[in-house]
Wavefront OBJ file of the C-alpha trace (Angstrom):
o trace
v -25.771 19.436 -22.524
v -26.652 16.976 -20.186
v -29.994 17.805 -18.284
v -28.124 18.026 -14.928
v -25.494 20.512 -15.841
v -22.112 20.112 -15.487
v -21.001 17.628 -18.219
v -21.418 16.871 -22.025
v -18.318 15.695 -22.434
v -16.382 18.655 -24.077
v -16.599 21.094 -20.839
v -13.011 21.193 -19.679
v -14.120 23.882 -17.565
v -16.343 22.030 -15.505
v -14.143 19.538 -15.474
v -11.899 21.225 -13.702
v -14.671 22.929 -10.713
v -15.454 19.294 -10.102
v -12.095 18.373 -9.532
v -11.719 21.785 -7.607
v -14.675 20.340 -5.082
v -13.378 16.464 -5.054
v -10.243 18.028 -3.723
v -11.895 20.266 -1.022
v -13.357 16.842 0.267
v -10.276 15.063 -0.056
v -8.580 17.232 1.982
v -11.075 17.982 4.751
v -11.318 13.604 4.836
v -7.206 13.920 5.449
v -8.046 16.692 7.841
v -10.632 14.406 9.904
v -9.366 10.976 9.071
v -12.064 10.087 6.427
v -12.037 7.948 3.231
v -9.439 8.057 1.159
v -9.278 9.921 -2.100
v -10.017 6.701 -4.230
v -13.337 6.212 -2.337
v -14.503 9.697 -1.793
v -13.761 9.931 -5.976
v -15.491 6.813 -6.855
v -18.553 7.740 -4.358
v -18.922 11.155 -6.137
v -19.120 9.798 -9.415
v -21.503 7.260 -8.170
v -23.789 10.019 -7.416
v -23.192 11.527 -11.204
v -23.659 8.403 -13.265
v -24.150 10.824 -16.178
v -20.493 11.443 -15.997
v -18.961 9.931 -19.153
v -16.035 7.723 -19.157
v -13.292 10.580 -20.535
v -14.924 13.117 -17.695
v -13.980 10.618 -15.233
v -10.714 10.273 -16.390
v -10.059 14.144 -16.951
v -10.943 14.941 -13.453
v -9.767 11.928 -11.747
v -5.948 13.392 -13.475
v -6.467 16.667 -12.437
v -7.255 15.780 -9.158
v -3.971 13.358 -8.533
v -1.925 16.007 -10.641
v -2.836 18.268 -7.815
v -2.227 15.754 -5.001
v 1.029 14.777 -6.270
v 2.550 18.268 -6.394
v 1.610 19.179 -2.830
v 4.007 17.914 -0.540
v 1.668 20.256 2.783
v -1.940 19.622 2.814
v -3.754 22.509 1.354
v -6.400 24.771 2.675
v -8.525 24.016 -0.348
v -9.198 22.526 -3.707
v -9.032 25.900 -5.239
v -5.491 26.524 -3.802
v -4.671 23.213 -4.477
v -5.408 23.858 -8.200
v -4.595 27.051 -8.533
v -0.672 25.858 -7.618
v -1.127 23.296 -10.522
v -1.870 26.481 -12.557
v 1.656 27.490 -12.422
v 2.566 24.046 -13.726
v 0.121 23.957 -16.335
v -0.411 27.360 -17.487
v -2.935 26.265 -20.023
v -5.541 25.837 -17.069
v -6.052 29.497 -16.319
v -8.283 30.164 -19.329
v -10.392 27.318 -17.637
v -11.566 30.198 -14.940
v -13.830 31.452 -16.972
v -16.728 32.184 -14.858
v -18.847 30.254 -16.480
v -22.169 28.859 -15.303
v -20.362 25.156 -14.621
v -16.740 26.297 -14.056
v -14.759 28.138 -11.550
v -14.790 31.895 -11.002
v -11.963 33.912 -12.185
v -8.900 33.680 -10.684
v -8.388 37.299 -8.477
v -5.104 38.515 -8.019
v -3.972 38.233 -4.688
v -6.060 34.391 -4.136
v -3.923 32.078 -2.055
v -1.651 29.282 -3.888
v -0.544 26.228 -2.111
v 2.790 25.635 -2.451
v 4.029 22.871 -4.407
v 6.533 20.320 -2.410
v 7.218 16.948 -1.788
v 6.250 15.927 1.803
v 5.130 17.704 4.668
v 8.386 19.407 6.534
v 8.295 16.772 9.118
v 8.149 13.797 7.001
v 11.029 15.577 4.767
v 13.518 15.595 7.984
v 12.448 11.945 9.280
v 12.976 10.714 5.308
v 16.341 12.426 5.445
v 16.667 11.319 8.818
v 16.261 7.181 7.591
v 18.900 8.030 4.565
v 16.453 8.977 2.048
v 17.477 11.736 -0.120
v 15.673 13.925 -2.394
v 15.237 11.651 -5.679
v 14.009 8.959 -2.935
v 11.039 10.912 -1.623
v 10.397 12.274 -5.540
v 9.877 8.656 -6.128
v 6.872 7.850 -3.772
v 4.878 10.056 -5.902
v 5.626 8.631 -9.306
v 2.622 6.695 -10.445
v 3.220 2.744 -9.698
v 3.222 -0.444 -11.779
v 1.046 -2.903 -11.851
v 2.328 -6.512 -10.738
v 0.689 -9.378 -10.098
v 1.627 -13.253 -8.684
v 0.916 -16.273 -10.185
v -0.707 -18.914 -8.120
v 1.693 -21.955 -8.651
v -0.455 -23.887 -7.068
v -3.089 -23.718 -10.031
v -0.605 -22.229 -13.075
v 2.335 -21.525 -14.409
v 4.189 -18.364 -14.619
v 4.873 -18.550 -18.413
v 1.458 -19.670 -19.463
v 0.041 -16.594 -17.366
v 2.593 -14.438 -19.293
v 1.482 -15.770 -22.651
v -2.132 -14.791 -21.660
v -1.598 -11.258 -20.963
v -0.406 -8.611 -23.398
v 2.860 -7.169 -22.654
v 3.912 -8.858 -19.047
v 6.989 -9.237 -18.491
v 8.544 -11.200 -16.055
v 9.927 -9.539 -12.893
v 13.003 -10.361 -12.123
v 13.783 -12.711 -9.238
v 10.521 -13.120 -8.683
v 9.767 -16.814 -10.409
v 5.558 -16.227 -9.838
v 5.850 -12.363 -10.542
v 4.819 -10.711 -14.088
v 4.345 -6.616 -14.464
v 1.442 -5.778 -16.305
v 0.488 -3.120 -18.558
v -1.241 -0.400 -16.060
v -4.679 -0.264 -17.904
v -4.997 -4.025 -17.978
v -8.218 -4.971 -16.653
v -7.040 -7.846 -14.754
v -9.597 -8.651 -12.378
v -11.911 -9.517 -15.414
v -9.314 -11.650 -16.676
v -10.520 -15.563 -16.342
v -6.962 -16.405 -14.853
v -8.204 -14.153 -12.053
v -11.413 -15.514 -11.344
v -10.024 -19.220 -11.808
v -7.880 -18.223 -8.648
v -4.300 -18.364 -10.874
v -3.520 -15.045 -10.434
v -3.505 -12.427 -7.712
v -2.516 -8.285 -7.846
v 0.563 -8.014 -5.363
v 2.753 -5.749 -5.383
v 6.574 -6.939 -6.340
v 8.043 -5.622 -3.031
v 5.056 -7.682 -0.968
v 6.219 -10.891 -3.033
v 9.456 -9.931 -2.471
v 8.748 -9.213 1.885
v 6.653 -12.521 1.488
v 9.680 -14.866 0.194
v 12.122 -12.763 3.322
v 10.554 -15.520 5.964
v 11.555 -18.332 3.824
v 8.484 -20.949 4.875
v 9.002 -24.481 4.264
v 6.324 -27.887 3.087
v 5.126 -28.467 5.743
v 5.621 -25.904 8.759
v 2.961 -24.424 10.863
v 3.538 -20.691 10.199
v 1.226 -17.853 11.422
v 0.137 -14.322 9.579
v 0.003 -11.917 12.951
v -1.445 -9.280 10.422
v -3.069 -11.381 7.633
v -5.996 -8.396 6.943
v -7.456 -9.629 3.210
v -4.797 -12.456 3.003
v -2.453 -11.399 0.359
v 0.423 -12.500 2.139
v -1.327 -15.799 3.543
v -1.612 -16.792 0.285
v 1.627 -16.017 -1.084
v 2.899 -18.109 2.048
v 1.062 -20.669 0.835
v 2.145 -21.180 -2.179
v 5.799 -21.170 -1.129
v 5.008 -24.171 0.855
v 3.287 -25.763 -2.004
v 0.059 -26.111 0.283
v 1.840 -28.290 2.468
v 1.390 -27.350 6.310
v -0.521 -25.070 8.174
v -0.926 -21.110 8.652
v -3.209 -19.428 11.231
v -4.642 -15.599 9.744
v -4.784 -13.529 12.501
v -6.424 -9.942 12.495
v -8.916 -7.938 14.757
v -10.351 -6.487 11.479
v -13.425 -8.407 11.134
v -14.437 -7.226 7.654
v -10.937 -7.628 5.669
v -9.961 -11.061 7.720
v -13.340 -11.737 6.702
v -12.595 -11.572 2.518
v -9.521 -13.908 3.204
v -11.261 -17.462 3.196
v -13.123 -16.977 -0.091
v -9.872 -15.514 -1.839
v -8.012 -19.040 -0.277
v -11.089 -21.293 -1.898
v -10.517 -18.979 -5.042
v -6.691 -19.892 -5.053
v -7.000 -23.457 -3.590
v -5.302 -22.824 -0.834
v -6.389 -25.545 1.655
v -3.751 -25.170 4.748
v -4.909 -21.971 5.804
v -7.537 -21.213 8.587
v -8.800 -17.845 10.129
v -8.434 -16.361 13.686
v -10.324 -13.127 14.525
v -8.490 -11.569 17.306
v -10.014 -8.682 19.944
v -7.785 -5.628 20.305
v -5.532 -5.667 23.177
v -6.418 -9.268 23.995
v -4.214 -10.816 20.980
v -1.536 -12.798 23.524
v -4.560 -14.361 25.671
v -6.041 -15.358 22.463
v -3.243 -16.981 21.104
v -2.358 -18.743 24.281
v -2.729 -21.983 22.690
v 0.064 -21.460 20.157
v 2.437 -20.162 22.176
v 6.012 -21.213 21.332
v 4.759 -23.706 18.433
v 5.511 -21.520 14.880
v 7.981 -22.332 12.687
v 7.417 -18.658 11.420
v 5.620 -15.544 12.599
v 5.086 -13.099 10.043
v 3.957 -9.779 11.431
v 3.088 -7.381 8.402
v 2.388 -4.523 11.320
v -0.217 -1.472 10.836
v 2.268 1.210 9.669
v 2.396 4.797 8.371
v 2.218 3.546 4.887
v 4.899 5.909 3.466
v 5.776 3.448 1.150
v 2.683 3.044 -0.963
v 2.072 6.916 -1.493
v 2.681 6.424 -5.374
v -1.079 4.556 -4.406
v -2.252 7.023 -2.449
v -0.194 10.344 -2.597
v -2.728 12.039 -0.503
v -1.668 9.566 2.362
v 0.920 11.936 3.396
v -1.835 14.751 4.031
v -2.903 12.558 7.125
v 0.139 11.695 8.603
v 1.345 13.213 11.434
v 3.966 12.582 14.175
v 0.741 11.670 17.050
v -0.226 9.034 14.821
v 3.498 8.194 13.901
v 3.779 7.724 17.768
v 1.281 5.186 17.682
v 2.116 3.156 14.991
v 5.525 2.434 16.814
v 4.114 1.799 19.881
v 1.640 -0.854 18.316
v 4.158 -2.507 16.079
v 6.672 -3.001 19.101
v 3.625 -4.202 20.942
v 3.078 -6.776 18.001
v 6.284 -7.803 18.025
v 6.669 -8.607 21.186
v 3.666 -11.030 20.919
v 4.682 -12.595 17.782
v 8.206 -13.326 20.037
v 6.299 -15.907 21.965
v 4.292 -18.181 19.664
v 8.027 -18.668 17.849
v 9.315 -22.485 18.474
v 12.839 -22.292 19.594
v 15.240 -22.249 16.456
v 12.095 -20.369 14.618
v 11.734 -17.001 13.107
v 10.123 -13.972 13.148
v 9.417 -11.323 10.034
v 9.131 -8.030 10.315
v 7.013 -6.280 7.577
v 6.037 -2.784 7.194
v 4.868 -0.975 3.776
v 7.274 2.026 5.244
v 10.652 3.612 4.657
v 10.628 5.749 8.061
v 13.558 3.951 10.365
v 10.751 4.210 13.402
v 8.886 1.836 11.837
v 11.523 -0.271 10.016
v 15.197 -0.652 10.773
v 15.085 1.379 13.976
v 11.784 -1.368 15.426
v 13.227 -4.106 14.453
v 17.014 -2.995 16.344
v 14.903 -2.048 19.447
v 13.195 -5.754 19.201
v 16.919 -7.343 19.495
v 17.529 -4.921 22.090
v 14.542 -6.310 24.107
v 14.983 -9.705 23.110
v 18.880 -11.392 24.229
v 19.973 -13.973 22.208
v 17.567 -13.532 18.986
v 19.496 -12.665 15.819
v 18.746 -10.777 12.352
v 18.565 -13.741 9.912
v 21.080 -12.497 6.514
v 18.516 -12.057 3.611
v 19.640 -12.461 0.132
v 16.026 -11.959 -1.713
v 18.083 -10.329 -5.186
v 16.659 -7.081 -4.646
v 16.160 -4.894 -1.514
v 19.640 -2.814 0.346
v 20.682 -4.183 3.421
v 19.487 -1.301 5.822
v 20.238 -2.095 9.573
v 18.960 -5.562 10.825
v 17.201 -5.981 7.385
v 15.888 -5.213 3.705
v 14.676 -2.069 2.577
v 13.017 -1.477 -0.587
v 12.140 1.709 -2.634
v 10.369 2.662 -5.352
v 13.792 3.906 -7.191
v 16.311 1.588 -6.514
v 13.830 -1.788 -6.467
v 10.838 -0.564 -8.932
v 8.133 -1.659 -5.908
v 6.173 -0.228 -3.128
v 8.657 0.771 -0.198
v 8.641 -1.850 2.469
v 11.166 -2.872 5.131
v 11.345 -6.184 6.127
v 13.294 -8.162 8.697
v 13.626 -12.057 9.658
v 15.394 -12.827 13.219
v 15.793 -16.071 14.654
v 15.180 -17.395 18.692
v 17.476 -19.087 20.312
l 1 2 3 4 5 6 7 8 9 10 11 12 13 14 15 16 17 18 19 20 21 22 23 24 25 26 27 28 29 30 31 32 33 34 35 36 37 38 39 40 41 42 43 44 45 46 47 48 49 50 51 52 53 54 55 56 57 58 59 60 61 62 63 64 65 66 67 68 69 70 71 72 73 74 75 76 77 78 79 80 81 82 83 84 85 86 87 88 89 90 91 92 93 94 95 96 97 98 99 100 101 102 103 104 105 106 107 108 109 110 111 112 113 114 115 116 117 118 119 120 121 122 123 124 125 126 127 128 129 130 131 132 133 134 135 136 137 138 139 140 141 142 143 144 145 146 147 148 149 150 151 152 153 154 155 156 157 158 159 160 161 162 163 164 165 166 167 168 169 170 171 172 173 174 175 176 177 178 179 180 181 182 183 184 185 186 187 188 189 190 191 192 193 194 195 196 197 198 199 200 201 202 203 204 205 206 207 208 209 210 211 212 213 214 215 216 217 218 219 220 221 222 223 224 225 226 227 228 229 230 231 232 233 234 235 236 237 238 239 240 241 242 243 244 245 246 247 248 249 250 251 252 253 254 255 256 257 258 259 260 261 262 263 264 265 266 267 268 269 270 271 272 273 274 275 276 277 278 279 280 281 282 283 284 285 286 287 288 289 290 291 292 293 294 295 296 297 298 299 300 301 302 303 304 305 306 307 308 309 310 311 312 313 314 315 316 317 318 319 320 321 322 323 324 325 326 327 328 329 330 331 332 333 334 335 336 337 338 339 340 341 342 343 344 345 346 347 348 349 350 351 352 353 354 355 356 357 358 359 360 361 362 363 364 365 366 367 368 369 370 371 372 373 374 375 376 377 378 379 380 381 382 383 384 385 386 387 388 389 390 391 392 393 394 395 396 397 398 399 400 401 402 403
């Protein structure tokens, strides 16, 4: 055994006490608003670099196994494990008491209950027309898709690189990927012809139909996925302003663009609450305003099911409040006859249908554009997308058109 304890590679037991402790932190970070369970996972193994590679990947499934079937947020690892237990029977002999696993299990301990969402989020899913195979969905585990740069490749030659992509369908620049494909040590990714994006944020990306040659602006650009994408569809023709007030991820946009050779686009870091004054200057000249708002992120649970842990209808609040606040900026740097998009990685109708209905509302004479993207189900003024009847992240996204 390893001179630190816990691992030699064959100790399922400690195994599973380690994934009994990653989950206590997990769920005191959802408690408090910490890291998410990818970092706080990928920090404790940093610490325990004697952890071999099939340790990792032992606890890292137990861990998500437990996530997954917990629709409440536990009151600890232990009772979030001991309710994947019942699932997986085979576990209990794991509580062995031994001197690097976890202490048999007592009689009367408390079990979290397994469920889907949080009773709250189940009536607000149910609420936007989401029914029970819906929300099952957002916990499946999710693809892996990525978008070829057509400025520097072609979709087929990308294909023929990669071992088992497949194309995904109308998407022209979209391949899925096998799920353990290391693409980020491919060469076509470090040669900029390639990025990881989701299918639905290609799809959400294509809904404000850019042009060669417009001046369009990202309201939301954070790392730039969706900048870039933009870019491409106008062939690098034009110009797009990045907005964000997040310093560090607007900040990992510019090298991605040299990456991709994306020349047209340019940066803007914006000061919270101060966005319209800083943006004086382009007031009514965009032929597009894409506004991929801060959101609850229901749709991307199958990325991070412990998401809906930290959710809660306070911070729900606020989310609506800032993307109608967003909105309403975005309004006046449109040129008449232009467009604005609507984008949020959510299937709650606050966020989505029901923001983008209250926009109209507030706005006379601006119209929901018709999108015809060949995916997506027309869901009030716009698109929505799910993981089961569209195979992508959930997003809803909207494009309506000033006067």
């Amino acid at each position: 055994m390893h001179p630190f304890g816990e691992f030699d590679g064959v100790n399922p037991a400690a195994r599973l006490q380690a994934a009994i402790d990653l989950l206590d932190k997990i769920i005191a970070a959802a408690r408090d608003q910490g890291g998410s369970a990818d970092t706080i996972i990928a920090r404790w193994f940093g610490e325990r670099r004697y952890a071999g590679s099939k340790d990792r990947r032992a606890i890292r499934a137990l861990v998500y196994d437990a996530i997954r079937m917990l629709g409440e947020r536990p009151e600890s690892g232990r009772a979030a494990m001991l309710a994947l237990v019942r699932r997986q029977p085979e576990l209990a002999a794991l509580f062995d008491g031994s001197p690097y696993g976890p202490t048999s299990i007592a009689p009367d301990e408390p079990v979290a209950a397994a469920g889907v969402l949080p009773a709250w989020l189940a009536e607000a899913f149910a609420l936007s027309g989401l029914d029970a195979d819906e929300q099952a969905a957002l916990l499946e585990r999710a693809p892996l898709d990525i978008r070829v740069n057509t400025l520097k490749a072609d979709p087929a030659a990308i294909q023929a690189e990669i071992p088992g992509a497949v194309p995904l369908p109308c998407l022209s620049a979209g391949l899925r990927v096998p799920s353990d494909a290391a693409v980020e040590q491919l060469p076509a990714y470090k040669e900029g012809r390639l990025e990881v994006q989701d299918a639905g944020s290609q799809f959400v990306s294509l809904a404000a139909g850019v042009e060669r040659g417009q001046h369009v602006i990202d309201l939301c650009a954070g790392g730039g996925g969706k900048t870039l994408a933009l870019a491409a569809a106008m062939a690098n023709h034009g110009s797009i302003l990045a907005c964000d007030i997040d310093r560090p991820r607007l900040s990992r946009l510019m090298p991605r663009a040299e990456r991709a050779g994306v020349s047209i686009a340019e940066t803007r870091l914006l000061n919270p609450n101060q966005e319209a004054a800083m943006l004086a200057d382009q007031a009514g000249r965009a032929d597009a305003v894409l506004i991929d708002a801060p959101c609850s992120g229901t749709g991307t649970w199958r990325r991070n099911p412990e998401a809906r842990w930290r959710l809660t209808p306070q911070r729900l609040d606020r989310y609506v409040a800032t993307q109608a606040a967003l909105l309403d900026i975005g309004a006046d740097l449109v040129r008449p006859g232009g467009v604005l998009v609507h984008v949020v990685c959510s299937l709650l109708d606050a966020e989505g249908a029901g923001q983008a209905q209250a926009f109209l509302d507030r706005h006379p004479g601006w119209s929901a554009q018709p999108l015809s993207l060949g995916a997506g189900t027309p869901h009030g003024p716009g698109l929505r997308f799910t993981p089961l009847a569209d195979s992508t992240d959930g997003f809803f996204v909207a494009r309506m058109r000033r006067p």
